[in-house]
C-alpha positions as CSV (number, residue, x, y, z in Angstrom):
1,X,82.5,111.5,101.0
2,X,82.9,108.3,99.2
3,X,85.9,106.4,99.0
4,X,87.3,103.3,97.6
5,X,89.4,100.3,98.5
6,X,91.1,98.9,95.5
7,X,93.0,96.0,97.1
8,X,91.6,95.0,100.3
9,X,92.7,91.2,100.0
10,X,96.5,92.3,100.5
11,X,95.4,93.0,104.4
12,X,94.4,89.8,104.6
13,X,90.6,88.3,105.4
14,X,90.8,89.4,109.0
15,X,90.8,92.7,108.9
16,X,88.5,94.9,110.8
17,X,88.0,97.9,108.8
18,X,85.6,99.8,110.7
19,X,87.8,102.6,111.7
20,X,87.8,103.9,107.5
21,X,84.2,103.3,107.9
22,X,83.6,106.0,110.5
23,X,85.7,108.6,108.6
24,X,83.7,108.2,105.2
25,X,80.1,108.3,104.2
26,X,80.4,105.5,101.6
27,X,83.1,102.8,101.5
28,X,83.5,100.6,98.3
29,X,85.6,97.9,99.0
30,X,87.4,95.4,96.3
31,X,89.7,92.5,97.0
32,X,91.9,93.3,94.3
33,X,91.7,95.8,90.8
34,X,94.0,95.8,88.2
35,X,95.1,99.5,87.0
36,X,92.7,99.8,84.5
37,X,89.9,98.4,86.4
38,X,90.8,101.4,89.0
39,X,89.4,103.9,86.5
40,X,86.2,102.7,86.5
41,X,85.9,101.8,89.9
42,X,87.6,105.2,91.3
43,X,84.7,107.2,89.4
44,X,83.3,109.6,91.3
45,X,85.4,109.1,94.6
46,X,87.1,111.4,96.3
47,X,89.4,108.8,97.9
48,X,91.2,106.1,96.7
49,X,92.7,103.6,99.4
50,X,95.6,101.0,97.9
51,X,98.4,99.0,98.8
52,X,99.6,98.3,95.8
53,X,97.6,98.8,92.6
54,X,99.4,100.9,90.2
55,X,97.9,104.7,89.9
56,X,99.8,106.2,87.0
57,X,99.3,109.6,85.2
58,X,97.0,108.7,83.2
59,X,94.5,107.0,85.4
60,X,95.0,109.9,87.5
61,X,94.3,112.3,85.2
62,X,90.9,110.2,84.3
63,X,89.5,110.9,88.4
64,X,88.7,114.0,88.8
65,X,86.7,113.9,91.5
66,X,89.9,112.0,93.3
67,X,90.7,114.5,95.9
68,X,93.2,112.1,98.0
69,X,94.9,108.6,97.5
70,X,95.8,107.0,101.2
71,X,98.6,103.8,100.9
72,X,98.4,101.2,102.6
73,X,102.2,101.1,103.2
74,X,105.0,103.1,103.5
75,X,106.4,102.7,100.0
76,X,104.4,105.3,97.4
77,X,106.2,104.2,94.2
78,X,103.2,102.6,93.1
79,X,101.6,106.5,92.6
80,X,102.3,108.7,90.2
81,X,102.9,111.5,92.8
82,X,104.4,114.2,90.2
83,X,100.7,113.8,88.5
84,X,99.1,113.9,91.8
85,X,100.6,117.0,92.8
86,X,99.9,118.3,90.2
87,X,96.1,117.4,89.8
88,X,95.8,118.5,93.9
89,X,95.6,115.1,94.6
90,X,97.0,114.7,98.2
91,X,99.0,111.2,98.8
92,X,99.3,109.7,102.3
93,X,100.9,106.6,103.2
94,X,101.7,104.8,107.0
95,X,104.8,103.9,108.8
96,X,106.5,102.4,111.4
97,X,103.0,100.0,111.7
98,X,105.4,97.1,111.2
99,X,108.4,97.3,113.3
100,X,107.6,94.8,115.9
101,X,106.6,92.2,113.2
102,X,109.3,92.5,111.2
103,X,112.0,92.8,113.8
104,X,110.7,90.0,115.2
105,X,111.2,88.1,111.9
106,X,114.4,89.4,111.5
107,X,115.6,87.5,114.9
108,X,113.8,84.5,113.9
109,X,116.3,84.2,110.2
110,X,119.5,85.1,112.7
111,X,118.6,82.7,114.9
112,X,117.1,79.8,112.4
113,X,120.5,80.3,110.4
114,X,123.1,80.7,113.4
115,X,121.6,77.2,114.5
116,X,121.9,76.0,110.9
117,X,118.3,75.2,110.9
118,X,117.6,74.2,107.1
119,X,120.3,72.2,107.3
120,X,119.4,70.3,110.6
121,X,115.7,70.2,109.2
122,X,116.7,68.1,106.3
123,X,118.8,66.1,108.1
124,X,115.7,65.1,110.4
125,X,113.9,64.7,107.3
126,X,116.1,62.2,105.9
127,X,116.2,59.7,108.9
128,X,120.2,60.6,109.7
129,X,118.9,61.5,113.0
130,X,117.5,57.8,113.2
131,X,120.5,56.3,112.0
132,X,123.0,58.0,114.2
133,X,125.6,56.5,116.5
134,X,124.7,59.1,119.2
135,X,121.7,60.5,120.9
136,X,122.2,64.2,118.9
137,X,123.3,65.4,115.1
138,X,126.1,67.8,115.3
139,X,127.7,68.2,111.8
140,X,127.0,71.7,111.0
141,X,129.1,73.6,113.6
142,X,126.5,76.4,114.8
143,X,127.1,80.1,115.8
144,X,126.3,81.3,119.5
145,X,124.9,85.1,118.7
146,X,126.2,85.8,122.6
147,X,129.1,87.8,122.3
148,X,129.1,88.3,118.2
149,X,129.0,91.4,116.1
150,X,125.8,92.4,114.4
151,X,126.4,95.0,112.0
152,X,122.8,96.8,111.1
153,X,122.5,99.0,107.9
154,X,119.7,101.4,108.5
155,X,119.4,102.6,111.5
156,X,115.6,104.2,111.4
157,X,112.8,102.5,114.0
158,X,113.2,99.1,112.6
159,X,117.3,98.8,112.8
160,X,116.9,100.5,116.1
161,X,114.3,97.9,117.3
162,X,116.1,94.9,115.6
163,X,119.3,96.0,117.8
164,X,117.6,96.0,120.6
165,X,116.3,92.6,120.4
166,X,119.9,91.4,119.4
167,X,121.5,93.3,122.5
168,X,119.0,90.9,124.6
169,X,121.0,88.1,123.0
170,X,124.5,89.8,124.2
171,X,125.6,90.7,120.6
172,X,127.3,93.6,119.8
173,X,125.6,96.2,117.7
174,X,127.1,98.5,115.0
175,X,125.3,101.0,113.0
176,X,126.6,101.4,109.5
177,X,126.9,104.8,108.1
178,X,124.1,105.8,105.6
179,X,125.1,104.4,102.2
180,X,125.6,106.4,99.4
181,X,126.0,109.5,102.7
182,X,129.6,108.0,103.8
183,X,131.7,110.8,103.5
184,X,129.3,113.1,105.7
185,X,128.7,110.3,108.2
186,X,130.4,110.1,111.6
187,X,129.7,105.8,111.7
188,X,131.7,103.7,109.3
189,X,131.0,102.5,106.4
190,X,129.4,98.8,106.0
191,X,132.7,98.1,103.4
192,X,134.2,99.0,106.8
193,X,132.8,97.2,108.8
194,X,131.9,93.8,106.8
195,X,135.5,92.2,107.7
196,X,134.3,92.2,111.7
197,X,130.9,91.1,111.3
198,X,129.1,88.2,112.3
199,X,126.1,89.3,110.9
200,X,124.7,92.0,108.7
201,X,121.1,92.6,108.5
202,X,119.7,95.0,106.2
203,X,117.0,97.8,106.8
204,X,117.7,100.4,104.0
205,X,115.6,101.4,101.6
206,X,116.4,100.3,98.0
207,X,118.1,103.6,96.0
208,X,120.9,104.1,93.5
209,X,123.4,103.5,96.8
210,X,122.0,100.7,97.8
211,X,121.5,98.5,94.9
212,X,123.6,96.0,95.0
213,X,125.2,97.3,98.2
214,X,126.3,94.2,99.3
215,X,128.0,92.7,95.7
216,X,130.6,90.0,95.2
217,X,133.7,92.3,96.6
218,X,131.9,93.0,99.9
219,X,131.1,89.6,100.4
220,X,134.6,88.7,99.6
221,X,135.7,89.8,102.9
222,X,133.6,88.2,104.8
223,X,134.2,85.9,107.6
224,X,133.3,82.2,105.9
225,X,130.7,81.4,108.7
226,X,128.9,85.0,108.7
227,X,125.5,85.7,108.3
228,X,123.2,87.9,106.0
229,X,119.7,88.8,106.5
230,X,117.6,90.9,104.2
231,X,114.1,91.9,105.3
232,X,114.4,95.2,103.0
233,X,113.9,95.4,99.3
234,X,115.8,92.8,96.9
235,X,117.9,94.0,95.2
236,X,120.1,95.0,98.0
237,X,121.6,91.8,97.8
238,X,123.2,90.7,94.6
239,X,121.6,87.7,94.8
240,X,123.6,85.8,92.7
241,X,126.9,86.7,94.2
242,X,125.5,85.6,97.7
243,X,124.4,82.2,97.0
244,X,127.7,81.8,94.7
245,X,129.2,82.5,98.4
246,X,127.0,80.1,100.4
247,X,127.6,77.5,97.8
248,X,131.4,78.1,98.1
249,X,131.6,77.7,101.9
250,X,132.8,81.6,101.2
251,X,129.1,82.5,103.6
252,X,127.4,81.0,106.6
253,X,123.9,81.6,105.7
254,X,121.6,83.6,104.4
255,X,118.0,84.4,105.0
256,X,116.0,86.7,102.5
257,X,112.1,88.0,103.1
258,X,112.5,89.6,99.8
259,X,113.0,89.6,96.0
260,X,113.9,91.8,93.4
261,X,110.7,90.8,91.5
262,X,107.6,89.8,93.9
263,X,105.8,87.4,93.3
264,X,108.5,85.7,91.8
265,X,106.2,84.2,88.8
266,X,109.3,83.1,86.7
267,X,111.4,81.8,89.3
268,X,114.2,83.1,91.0
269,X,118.0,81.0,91.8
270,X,117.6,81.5,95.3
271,X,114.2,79.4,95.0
272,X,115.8,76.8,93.0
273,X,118.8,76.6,95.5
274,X,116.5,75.7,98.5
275,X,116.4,72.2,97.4
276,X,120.0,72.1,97.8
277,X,121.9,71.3,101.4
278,X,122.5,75.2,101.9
279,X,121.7,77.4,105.2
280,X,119.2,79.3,103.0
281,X,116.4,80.5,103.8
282,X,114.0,82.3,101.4
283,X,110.2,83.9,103.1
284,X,107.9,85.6,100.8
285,X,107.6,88.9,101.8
286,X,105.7,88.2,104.6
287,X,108.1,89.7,107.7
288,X,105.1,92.4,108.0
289,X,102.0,90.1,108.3
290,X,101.1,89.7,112.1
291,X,97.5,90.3,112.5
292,X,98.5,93.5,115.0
293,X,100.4,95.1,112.4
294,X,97.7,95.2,110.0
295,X,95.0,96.1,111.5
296,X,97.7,98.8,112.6
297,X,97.6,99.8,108.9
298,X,94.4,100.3,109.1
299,X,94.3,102.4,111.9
300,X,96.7,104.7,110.6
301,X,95.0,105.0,107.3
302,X,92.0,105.9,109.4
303,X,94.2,108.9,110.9
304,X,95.1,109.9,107.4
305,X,91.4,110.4,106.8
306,X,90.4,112.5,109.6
307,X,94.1,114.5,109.0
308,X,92.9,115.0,105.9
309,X,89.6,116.0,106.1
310,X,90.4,119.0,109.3
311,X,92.9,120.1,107.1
């Protein structure tokens, strides 16, 4: 059985992939392949692995040896899966080979902010540390996470694990109800809950009830000095609205791992606004990268393949 890596680069160069190698006969790897190079490369294979090379219908359609199509993430919307059912084509992709990573950068943008780190940073940066009257800085008042309210929307492994972590800081946790699933949901709402919160992070996948879940009205009730974290999809955030907010006083800080377009090749405000004095903070996509939780990809993928291939 031959199969083919389209994209191994987006793993990183220090990835051990071994584990695939046992489950195959023949493993062609590339560092990256556009969609159309995919055609030509795929030919032949029965497998295609990808994280996040586009496989539309008609690529699809042009494989017919493909027999399966294993992701190298949890998101599929990069396949054509209405084709690939179709065709027989069998799509597998991994989860939950993230969560410590992630919640662990989750913490790091609650606490970075609720210390008013950028801010304190720049300060450093600019010699007002050098030139002060006393031994510390201490003008941007800071938020003490101990006793606060953390409202989490999304309460799968990684809300779950990213409560945990803020319980061991003595916050207080709320779950927000499912958006879009409100009326048949037991937990309130995050509209609900938004005026009590002293941070809300976001683990929710991006859908028709979540864009723009958090928009100009939510943020509008607010407390001035709460926090917002988004280590989801963007898109989640009206992005615009929030920094309007930050830049008004009207929102503490806010700390994004994502964007609504990634890689941001033409730009984005929030990147233009980190040259201004705002708690911002803006990481690209990179709350999954640990060395653990990639090779755990590849592990996974690895179980996908023998899965598979008993069936």
């Amino acid at each position: 059985m031959k199969a083919v890596i389209l994209d191994a680069a987006s793993l990183g160069p220090d990835i051990d992939l071994s584990s695939i190698r046992t489950q195959v006969d023949e493993l062609e790897v590339h560092e990256q392949s556009t969609t159309e190079q995919s055609r030509g490369r795929l030919a032949g294979a029965e497998v295609a692995i990808v994280n996040k090379v586009v496989l539309d219908a008609a690529t699809l359609e042009a494989l017919p040896s493909l027999r399966l199509i294993c992701v190298l993430a949890t998101g599929t919307n990069n396949i054509d899966t209405a084709t690939a059912e179709r065709l027989g084509i069998a799509v597998r992709n991994v989860t939950a080979y993230g969560t410590a990573s992630v919640a662990q950068h989750t913490l790091m943008l609650i606490l970075a902010l609720a210390n008013r780190l950028p801010l304190y940073q720049r300060d450093v940066a600019a010699g007002r540390w050098n030139r002060s009257p006393f031994f510390c800085l201490m003008d941007h008042g800071t938020l003490q996470l101990e006793g606060k309210h953390l409202v989490v929307v999304g309460q799968g492994e990684l809300g779950s694990r990213v409560a945990a972590l803020a319980e061991a800081f003595g916050m207080r946790v709320s779950f927000a109800a499912r958006p879009g699933n409100e009326a048949n949901d037991s937990r309130p709402g995050v509209a609900e809950l938004a005026p009590r919160a002293d941070v809300i992070s976001l683990h929710c996948p991006l859908t028709d009830a979540t864009r723009h879940l958090v928009d100009a009205n939510l943020l509008a009730t607010l407390k001035p000095d709460a926090l917002l974290v988004n280590c989801a999809r963007g898109g989640i955030i009206d992005e615009q609205a929030a920094l309007a907010a930050l830049r008004e006083g009207r929102l503490g800080g806010l700390g994004v791992d994502v964007l609504p377009i990634e890689p941001p090749r033409e730009g984005h405000r929030l990147l233009d606004a980190l040259a201004e004095s705002l708690n911002l903070i803006v990481t690209p996509h990179n709350a999954w990268i640990t060395p653990e939780a990639r090779q755990r990809i590849v592990t996974l993928t690895a179980d996908n393949l023998r899965h598979w291939q008993q069936g």
